[in-house]
C-alpha positions as CSV (number, residue, x, y, z in Angstrom):
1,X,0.0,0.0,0.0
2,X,1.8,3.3,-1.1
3,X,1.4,6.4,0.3
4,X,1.3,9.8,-1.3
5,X,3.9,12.1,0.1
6,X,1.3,14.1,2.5
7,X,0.0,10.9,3.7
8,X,3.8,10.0,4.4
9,X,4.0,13.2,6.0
10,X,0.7,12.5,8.5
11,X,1.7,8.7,9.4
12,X,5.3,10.5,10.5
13,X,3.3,13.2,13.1
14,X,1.1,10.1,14.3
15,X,4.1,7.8,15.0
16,X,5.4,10.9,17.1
17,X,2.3,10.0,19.6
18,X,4.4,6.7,20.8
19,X,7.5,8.9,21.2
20,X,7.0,8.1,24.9
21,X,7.8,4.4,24.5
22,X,11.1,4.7,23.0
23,X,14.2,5.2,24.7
24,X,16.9,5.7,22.0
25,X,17.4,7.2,18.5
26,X,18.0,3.5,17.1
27,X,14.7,2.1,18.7
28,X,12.7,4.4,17.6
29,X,13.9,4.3,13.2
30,X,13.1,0.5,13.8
31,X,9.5,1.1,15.5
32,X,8.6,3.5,13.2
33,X,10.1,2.0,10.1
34,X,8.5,-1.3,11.6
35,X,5.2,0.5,11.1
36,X,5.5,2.3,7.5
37,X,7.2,-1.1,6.5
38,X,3.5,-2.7,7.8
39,X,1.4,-0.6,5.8
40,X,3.9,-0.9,2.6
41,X,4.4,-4.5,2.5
42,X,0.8,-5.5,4.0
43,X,2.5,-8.2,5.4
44,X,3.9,-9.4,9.1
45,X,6.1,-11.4,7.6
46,X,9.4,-9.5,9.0
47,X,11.7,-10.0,6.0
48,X,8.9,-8.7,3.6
49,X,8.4,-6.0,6.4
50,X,12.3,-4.6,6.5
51,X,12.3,-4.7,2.7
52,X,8.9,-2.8,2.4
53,X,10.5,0.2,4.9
54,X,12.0,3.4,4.1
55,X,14.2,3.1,7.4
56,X,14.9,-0.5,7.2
57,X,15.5,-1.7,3.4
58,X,18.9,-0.3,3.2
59,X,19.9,-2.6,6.2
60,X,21.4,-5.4,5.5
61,X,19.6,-6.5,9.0
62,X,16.8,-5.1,8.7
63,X,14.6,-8.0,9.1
64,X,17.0,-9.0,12.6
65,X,16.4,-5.6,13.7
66,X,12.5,-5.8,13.7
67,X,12.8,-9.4,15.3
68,X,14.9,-8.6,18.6
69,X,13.0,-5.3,18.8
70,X,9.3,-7.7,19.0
71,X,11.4,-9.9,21.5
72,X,12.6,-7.2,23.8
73,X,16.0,-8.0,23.1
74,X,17.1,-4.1,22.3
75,X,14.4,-2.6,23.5
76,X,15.7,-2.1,27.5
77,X,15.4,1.8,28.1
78,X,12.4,1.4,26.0
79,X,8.6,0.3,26.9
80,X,7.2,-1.4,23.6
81,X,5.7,-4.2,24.3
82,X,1.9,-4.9,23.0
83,X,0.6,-3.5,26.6
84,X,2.0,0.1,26.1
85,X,2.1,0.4,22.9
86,X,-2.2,-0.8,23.2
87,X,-1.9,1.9,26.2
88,X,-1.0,4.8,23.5
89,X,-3.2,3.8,21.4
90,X,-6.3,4.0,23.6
91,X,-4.8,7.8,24.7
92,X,-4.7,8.4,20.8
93,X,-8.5,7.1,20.5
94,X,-9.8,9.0,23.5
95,X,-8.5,12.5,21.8
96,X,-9.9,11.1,18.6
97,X,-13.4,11.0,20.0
98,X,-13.1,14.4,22.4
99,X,-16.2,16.3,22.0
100,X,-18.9,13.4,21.0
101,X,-22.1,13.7,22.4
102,X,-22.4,10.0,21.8
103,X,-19.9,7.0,21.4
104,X,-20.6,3.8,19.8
105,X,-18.1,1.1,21.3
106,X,-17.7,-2.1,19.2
107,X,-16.2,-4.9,21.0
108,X,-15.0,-7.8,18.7
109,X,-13.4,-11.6,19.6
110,X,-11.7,-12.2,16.4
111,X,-9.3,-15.2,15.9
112,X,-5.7,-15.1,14.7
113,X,-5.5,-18.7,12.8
114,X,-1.9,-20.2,12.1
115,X,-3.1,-23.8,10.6
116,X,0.2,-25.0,9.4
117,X,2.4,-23.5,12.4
118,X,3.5,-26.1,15.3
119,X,6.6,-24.6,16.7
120,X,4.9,-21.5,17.8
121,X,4.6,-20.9,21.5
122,X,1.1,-21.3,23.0
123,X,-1.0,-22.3,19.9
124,X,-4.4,-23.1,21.3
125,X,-7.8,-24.4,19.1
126,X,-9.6,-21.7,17.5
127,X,-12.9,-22.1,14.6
128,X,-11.5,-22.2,11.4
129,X,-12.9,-19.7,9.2
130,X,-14.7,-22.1,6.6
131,X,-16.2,-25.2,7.5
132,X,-16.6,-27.3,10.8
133,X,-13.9,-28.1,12.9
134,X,-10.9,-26.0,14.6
135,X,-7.3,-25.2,13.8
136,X,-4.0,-23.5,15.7
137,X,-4.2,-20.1,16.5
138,X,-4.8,-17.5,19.2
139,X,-7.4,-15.4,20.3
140,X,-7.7,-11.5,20.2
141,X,-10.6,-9.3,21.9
142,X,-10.6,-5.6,20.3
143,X,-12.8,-2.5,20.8
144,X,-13.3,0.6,19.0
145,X,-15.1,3.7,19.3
146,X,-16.8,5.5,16.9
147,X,-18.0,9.1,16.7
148,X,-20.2,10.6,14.5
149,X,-17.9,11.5,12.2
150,X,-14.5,10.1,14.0
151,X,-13.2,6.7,15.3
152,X,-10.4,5.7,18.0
153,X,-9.0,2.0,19.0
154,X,-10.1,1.9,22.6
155,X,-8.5,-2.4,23.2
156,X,-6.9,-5.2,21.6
157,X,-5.4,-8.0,23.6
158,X,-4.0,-11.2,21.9
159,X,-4.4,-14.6,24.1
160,X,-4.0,-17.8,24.1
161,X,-5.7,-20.6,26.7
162,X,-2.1,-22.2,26.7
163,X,-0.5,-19.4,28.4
164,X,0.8,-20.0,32.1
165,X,-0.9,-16.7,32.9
166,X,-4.2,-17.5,31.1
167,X,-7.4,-17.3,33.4
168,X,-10.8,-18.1,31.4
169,X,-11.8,-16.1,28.2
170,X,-14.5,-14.6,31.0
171,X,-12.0,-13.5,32.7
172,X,-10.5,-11.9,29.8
173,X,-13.9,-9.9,28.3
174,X,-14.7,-9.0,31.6
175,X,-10.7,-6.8,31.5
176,X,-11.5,-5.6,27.8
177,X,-14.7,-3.9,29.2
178,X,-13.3,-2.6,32.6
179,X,-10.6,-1.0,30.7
180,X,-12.9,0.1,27.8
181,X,-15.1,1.6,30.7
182,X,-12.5,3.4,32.4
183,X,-11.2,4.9,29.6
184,X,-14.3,6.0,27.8
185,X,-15.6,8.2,31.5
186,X,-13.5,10.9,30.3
187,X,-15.0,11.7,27.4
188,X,-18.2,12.5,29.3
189,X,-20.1,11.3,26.6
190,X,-23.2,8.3,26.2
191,X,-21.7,5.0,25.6
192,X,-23.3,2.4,23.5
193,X,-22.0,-0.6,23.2
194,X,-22.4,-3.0,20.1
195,X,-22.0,-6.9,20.8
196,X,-22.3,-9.6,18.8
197,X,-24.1,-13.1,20.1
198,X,-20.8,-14.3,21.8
199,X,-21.5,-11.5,24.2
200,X,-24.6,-12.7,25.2
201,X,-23.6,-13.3,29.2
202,X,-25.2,-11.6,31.9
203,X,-21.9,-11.4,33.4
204,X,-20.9,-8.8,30.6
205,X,-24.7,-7.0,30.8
206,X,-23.8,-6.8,34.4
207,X,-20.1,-4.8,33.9
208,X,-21.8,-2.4,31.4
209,X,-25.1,-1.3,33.3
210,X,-23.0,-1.2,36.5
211,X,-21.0,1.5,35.2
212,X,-24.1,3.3,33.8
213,X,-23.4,2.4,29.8
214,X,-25.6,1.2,27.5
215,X,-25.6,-1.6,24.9
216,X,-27.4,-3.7,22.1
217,X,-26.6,-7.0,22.0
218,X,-27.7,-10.1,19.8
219,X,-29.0,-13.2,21.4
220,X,-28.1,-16.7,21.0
221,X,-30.0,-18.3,23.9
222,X,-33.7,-17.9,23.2
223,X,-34.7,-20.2,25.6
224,X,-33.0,-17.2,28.3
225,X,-35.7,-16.7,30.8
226,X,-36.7,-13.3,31.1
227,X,-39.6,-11.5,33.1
228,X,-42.8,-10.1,31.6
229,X,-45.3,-7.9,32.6
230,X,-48.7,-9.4,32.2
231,X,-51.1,-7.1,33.5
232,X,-50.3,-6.4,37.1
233,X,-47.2,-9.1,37.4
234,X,-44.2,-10.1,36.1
235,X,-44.2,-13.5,35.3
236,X,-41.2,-15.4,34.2
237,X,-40.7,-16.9,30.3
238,X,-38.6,-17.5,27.9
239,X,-37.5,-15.0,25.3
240,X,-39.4,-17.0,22.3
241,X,-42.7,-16.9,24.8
242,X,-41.9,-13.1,25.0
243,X,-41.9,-12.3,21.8
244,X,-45.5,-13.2,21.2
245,X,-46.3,-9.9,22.9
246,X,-43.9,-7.9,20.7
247,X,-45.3,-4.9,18.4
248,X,-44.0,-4.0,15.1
249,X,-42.0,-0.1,15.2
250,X,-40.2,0.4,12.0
251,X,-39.6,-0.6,8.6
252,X,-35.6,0.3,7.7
253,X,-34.2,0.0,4.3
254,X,-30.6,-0.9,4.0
255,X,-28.2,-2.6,1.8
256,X,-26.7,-6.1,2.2
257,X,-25.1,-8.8,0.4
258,X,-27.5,-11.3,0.0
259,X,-29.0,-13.8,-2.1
260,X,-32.7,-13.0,-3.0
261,X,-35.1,-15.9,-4.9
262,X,-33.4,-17.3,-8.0
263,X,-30.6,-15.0,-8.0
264,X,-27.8,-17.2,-8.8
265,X,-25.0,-15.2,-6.3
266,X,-24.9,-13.4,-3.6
267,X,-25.3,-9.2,-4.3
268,X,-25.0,-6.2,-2.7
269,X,-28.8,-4.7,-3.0
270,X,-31.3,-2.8,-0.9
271,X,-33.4,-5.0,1.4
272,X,-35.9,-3.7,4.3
273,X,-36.1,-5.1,7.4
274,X,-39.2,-5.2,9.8
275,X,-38.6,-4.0,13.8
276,X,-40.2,-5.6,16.4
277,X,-40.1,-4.6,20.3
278,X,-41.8,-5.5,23.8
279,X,-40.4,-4.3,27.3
280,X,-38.6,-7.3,29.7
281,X,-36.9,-7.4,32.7
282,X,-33.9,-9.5,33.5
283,X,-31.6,-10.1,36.8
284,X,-28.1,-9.5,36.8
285,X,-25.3,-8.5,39.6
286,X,-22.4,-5.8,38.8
287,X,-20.1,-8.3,40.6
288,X,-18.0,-10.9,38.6
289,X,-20.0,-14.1,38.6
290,X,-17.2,-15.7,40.9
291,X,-18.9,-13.5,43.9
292,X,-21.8,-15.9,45.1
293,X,-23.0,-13.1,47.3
294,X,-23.0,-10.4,45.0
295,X,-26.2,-7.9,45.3
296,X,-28.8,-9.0,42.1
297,X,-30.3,-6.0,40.5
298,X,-33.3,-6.0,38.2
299,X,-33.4,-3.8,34.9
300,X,-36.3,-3.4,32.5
301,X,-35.1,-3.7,28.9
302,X,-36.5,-4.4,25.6
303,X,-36.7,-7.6,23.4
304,X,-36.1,-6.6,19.7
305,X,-36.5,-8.7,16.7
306,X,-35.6,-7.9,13.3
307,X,-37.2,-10.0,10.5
308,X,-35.3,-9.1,6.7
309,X,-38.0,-9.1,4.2
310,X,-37.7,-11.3,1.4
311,X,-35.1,-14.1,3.2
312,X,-35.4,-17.2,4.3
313,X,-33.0,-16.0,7.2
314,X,-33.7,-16.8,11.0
315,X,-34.4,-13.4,13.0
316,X,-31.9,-11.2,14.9
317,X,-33.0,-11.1,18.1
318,X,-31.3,-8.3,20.1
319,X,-31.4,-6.9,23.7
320,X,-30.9,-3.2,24.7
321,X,-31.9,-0.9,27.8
322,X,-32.1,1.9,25.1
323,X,-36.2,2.3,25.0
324,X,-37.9,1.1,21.6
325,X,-41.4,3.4,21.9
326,X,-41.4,4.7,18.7
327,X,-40.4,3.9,14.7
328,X,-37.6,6.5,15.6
329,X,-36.1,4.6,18.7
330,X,-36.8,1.1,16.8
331,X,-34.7,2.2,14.0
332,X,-31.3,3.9,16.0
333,X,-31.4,0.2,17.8
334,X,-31.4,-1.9,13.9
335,X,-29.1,1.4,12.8
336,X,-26.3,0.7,15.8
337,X,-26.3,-3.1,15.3
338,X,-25.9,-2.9,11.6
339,X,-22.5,-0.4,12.4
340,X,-21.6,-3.2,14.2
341,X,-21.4,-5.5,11.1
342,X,-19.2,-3.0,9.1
343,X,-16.9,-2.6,11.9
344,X,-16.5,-6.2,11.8
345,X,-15.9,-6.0,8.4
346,X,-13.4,-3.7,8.8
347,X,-11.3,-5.4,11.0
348,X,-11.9,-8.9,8.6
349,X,-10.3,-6.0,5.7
350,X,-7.9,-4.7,8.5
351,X,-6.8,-8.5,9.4
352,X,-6.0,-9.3,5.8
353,X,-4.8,-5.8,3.9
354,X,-2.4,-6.0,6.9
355,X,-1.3,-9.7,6.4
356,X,-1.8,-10.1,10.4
357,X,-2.0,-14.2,10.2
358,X,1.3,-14.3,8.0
359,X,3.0,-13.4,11.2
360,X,6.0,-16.0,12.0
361,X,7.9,-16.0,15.1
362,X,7.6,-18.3,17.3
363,X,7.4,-16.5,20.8
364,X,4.3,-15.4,21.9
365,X,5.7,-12.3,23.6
366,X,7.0,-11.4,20.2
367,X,3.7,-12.5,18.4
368,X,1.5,-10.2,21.0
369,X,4.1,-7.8,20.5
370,X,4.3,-7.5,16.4
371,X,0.6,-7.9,15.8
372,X,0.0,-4.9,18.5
373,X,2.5,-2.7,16.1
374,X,0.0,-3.9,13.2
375,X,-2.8,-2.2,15.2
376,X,-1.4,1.0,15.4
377,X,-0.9,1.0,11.6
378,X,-4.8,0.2,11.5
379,X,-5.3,3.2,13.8
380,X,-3.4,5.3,11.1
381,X,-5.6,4.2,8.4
382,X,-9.0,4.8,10.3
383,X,-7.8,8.6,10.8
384,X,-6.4,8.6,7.5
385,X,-10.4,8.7,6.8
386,X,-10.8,5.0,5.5
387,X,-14.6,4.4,5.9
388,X,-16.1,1.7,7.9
389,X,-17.9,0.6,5.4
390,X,-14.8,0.2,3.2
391,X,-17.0,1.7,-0.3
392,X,-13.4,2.0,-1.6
393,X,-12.6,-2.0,-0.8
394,X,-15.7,-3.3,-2.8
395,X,-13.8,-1.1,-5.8
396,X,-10.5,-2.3,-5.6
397,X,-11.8,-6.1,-5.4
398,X,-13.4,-5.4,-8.2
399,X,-10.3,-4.1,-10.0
400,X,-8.6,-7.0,-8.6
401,X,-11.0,-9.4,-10.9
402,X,-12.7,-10.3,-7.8
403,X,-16.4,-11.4,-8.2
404,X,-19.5,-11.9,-5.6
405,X,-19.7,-15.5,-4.7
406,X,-22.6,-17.6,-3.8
407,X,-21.2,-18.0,-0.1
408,X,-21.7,-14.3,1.3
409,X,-18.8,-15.4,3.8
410,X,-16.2,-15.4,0.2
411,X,-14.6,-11.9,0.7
412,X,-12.2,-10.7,-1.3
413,X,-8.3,-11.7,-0.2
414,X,-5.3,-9.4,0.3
415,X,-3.8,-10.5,-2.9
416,X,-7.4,-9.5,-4.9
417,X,-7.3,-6.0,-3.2
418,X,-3.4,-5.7,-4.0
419,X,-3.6,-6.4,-7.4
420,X,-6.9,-4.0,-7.6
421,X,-4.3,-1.1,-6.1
422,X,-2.1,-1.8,-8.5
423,X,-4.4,-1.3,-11.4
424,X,-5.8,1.8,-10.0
425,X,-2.0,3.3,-9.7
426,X,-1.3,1.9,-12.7
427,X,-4.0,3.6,-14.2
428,X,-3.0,6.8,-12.7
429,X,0.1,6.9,-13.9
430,X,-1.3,5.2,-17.7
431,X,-3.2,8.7,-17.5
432,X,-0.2,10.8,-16.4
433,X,2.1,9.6,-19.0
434,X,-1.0,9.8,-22.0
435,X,-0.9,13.6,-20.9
436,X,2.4,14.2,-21.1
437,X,2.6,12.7,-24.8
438,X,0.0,14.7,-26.0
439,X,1.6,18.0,-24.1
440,X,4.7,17.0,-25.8
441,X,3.8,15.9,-29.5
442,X,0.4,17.1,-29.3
443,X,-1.5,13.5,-30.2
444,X,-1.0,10.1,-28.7
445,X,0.2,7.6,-32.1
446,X,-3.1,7.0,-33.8
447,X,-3.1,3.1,-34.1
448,X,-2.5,3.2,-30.0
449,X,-5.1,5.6,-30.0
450,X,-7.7,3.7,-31.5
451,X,-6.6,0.3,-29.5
452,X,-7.6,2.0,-26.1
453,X,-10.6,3.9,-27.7
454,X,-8.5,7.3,-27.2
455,X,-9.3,10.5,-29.4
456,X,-5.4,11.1,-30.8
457,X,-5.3,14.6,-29.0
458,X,-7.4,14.7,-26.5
């Protein structure tokens, strides 16, 4: 991924943000080249890394360099391992989202898979991506923030259950949130939280509404039992039972890639989708769920189903204290969990336009370590102003030669989007040179005029 000279110029004044963390001259030419070699060679693979770097490719170590600094070897008056360097970035996404009435947090358990690796240290079983069945790889939790018109990385922790230090993967959402909590106070702003069905633990309700946050979350467990008011009394059923009860609030229109009828592929086309609501109440405690004693606390919250007209698709059945009331409220609720599909689509884009499972080194210190310097590449592209919903990715897949599939899940690879940027540069500079020839000689040759369809002097 090249960058134009101002962009070069920007990524430089961010990298100055993590000036902090190094101690020496040395260190920081190989964080920073570390990072522009990242973007440039959208690879972790450190020898494709060093070559890729503006700092690095004239060393003839370069790709040493980047490997002791990711194993702490040269790095002892500096502090870069994957826990400051996460640190920074959180400060960086804080400023980022100064001054918004409202912040959307979207917390994501992605996997990083590594099928073929065994010498790594601390591989543990993750889902493959495709099909049944598990592979090697680790786990990462992430969270960002997003503004109305801005967007900061507020976590990312990389983990494996093979680690001496490992608790439970509880144990680990329930330290994404308390740090996404603390940090998100100062910005004095309301905080929504977007979570997907693996979320769906009243432990992690429980951390959110204790801190007086907010959140929309789909279910997985319909057979969670759930009060209902039923005339004068709550009475106690499941959330399928609920739903009887529930009344229609909105009609949304929106745009997915999905299969309608006899379409013979997947496309991306408008679709509307039908929002349902009815008010709940469910039990929780603020206390982790290792405190038998903890106070339980009772909050009224609404049931919401979506039905997408014109599928065959199962509902989405979410949970939120935000009220549904009206065709407005209905619709923020459907509007905040769809954000929370393109941010997961971003990081899917992030994770392979950075080349984040090519990553080979075999400690996990220096794994955690590498993979958190990827993330603050990401963080330059967000405020470089690269959507969330990544309009400019469909493009270059498509310039890549990349077609919709029948499986929605078929996204476009890294080396579909590369060779799409390549086209579009080469294209650019196809243009460049056309206009010099004509400045020059005042017509482009006629026969290689009329091959591209060119007027001679145009």
């Amino acid at each position: 991924m090249e960058l134009r000279a101002e962009e070069a110029e920007r990524l430089t004044r961010y990298l100055e943000h993590f000036n902090p963390l190094v101690g020496d001259a040395r260190t920081k030419a190989v964080f920073q080249g570390t990072v522009k070699g990242i973007i440039a060679a959208q690879s972790l693979v450190c020898a494709r890394i060093a070559a890729s770097s503006p700092e690095l490719a004239a060393s003839p170590n370069g790709e040493q360099r980047i490997r002791r600094m990711v194993s702490g070897k040269t790095t002892q008056r500096s502090t870069l391992d994957d826990q400051a360097v996460t640190e920074r970035l959180r400060e960086r996404g804080i400023e980022q989202l100064a001054g918004e009435e409202e912040v959307w947090v979207m917390v994501d358990g992605s996997d990083l898979r590594k099928p073929y690796a065994r010498r790594m240290e601390g591989l543990m079983r993750v889902r493959k991506l495709e099909g049944e069945g598990y592979t090697n790889g680790y786990r990462t939790l992430n969270a960002i923030g997003i503004g109305r018109a801005r967007r900061g990385i507020l976590y990312h922790r990389l983990f494996s259950s093979r680690e001496k230090e490992f608790v439970s993967e509880p144990y680990e959402v329930q330290q994404c949130l308390q740090t996404t909590i603390a940090a998100t106070r100062r910005l004095g702003a309301r905080i929504i939280y977007g979570l997907d069905s693996g979320f769906d633990d009243i432990a992690v309700w429980g951390t959110i509404w204790g801190a007086e946050q907010h959140l929309v979350c789909r279910l997985c467990h319909l057979d969670r039992i759930v009060e209902q008011r039923v005339e004068d009394t709550w009475q106690r059923v499941s959330v399928e039972q609920a739903a009887k009860r529930m009344q229609d609030w909105a009609i949304v229109e929106t745009e997915m890639v999905v299969q309608k009828g006899q379409q013979p592929c997947p496309k991306r086309q408008k679709i509307r989708a039908c929002v349902s609501a009815c008010p709940v109440r469910v039990a929780y405690s603020e206390e982790p769920r290792s405190k038998a004693k903890a106070a339980r606390r009772e909050k009224e919250v609404w049931l919401v189903r979506v039905t997408l007209r014109g599928l065959d698709w199962e509902p989405w059945w979410l949970l939120t204290d935000l009220p549904v009331v009206d065709a407005a409220s209905a619709t923020q609720v459907f509007s905040l969990y769809r954000q929370r599909w393109a941010v997961e689509d971003a990081f899917k884009v992030s994770k392979e336009c950075l080349g984040w499972e090519e990553v080979q080194l075999l400690d996990l210190e220096a794994v955690r370590n590498l993979v958190a310097l990827s993330w603050v590449a990401v963080g330059f592209l967000y405020e470089l102003g690269v959507t969330l919903e990544w309009p400019e990715v469909r493009l270059l897949a498509r310039l890549g030669g990349w077609e919709a599939r029948k499986d929605p899940k078929r996204r476009p690879g890294k080396i579909v989007l590369t060779r799409g940027l390549r086209r579009l540069l080469d294209m650019a500079a196809t243009q460049a040179i056309l206009a010099d020839e004509i400045a020059t000689y005042g017509q482009i040759p006629p026969r290689l005029a009329a091959l591209i369809g060119h007027s001679s002097t145009s």
